[in-house]
N, C-alpha and C positions, 0 to 999 in steps of 0.2 A: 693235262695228263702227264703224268711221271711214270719214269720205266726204270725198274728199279735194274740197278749195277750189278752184276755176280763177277766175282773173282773168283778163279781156282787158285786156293793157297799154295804157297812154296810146298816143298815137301822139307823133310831133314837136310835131306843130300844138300842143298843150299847151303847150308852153314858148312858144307866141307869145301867150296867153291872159290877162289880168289877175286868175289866179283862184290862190291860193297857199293852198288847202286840202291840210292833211297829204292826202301821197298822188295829188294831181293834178300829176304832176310826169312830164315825159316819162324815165322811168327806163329804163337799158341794159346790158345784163350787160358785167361788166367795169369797168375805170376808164377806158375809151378808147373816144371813140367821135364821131361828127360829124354835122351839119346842114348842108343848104343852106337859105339864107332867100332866097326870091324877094319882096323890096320892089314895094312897088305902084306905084313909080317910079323912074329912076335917082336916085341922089340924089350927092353930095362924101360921104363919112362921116368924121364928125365924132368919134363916141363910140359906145360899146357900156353897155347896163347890164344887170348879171346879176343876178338873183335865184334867194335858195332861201329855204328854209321858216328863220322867225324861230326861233333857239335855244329860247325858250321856248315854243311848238308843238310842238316838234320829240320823240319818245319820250325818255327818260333826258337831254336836253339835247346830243343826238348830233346833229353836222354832219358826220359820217365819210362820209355818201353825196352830198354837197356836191362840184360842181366843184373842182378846183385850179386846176391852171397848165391856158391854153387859148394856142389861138393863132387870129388873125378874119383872112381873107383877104376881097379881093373878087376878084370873077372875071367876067368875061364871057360865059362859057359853061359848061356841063358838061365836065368833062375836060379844062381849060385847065392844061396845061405849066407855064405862069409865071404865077402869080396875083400881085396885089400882097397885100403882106403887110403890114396894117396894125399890129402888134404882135405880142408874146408878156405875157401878161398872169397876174397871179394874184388868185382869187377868195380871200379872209380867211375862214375859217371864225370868226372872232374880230372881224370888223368887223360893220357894219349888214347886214340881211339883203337891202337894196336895195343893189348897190356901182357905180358909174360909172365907166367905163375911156378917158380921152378917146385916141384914137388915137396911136401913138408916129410914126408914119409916115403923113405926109399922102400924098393923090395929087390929081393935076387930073384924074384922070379919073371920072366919076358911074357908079356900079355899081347894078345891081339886082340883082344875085347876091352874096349875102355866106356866106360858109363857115365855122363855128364848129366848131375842133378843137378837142374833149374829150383833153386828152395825160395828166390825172391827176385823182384826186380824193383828199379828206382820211384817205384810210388805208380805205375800205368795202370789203374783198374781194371781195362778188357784185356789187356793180350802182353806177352813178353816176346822182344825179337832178335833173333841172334843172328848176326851179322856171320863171321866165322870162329869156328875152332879149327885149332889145330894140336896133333899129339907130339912133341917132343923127345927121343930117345936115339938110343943104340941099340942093335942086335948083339943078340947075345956074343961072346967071344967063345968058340969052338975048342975045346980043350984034347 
């Protein structure tokens, strides 16, 4: 007789956490999939830096459930039409397991809503899993 195993999944909040223990990774069925980050202030965004779990942590030396190609908007509200769209970026399953994405597309405007679209990951057919993000910027300058 087998008894079958239940995990409760990560939630999001994970991927904002500096904790990169195999397994503590907000993972999501599929290779597509997204966040809203609400910053603790508006800020310019400057850069994005993604993390997944180091190659060698990692089972068999497998990055297949590792981010690919993403795309980071900021937004101003939930459900915003036109977001600014600060890049299309790709995470290295073959570079450092920390990677920094400085933005392709500046704006003058300070966001506290940033949106990270999962569009693929390294080949894992069930699930993709992100280790951390993090938002990169300044406050605006007070004139």
């Amino acid at each position: 007789m087998s008894v079958p195993l239940y995990r409760v999944p990560n939630s999001p909040n994970v991927a904002l956490q500096p904790d990169i223990t195999p397994g503590k990774c907000w993972a999501f069925k599929g290779r597509q999939g997204y966040m809203m980050i609400k910053l603790a202030q508006a800020v310019l965004v400057e850069g994005f830096s993604v993390e997944h779990l180091p190659k060698k942590l990692s089972l068999n030396n497998d990055l297949s459930s590792a981010p690919n190609k993403f795309v980071v908007r900021g937004i101003t509200r939930p459900g915003q039409e036109d977001p600014h769209i600060f890049g299309e970026f790709a995470y290295s399953d073959t570079g450092d397991s920390l990677q920094y994405f400085p933005v392709k597309k500046r704006s003058k405007i300070a966001y506290e809503i940033v949106e990270l679209d999962i569009q693929s990951n390294h080949g894992h057919i069930d699930y993709t899993c992100l280790y951390r993000i993090r938002v990169h910027g300044q406050p605006p300058k007070l004139s």
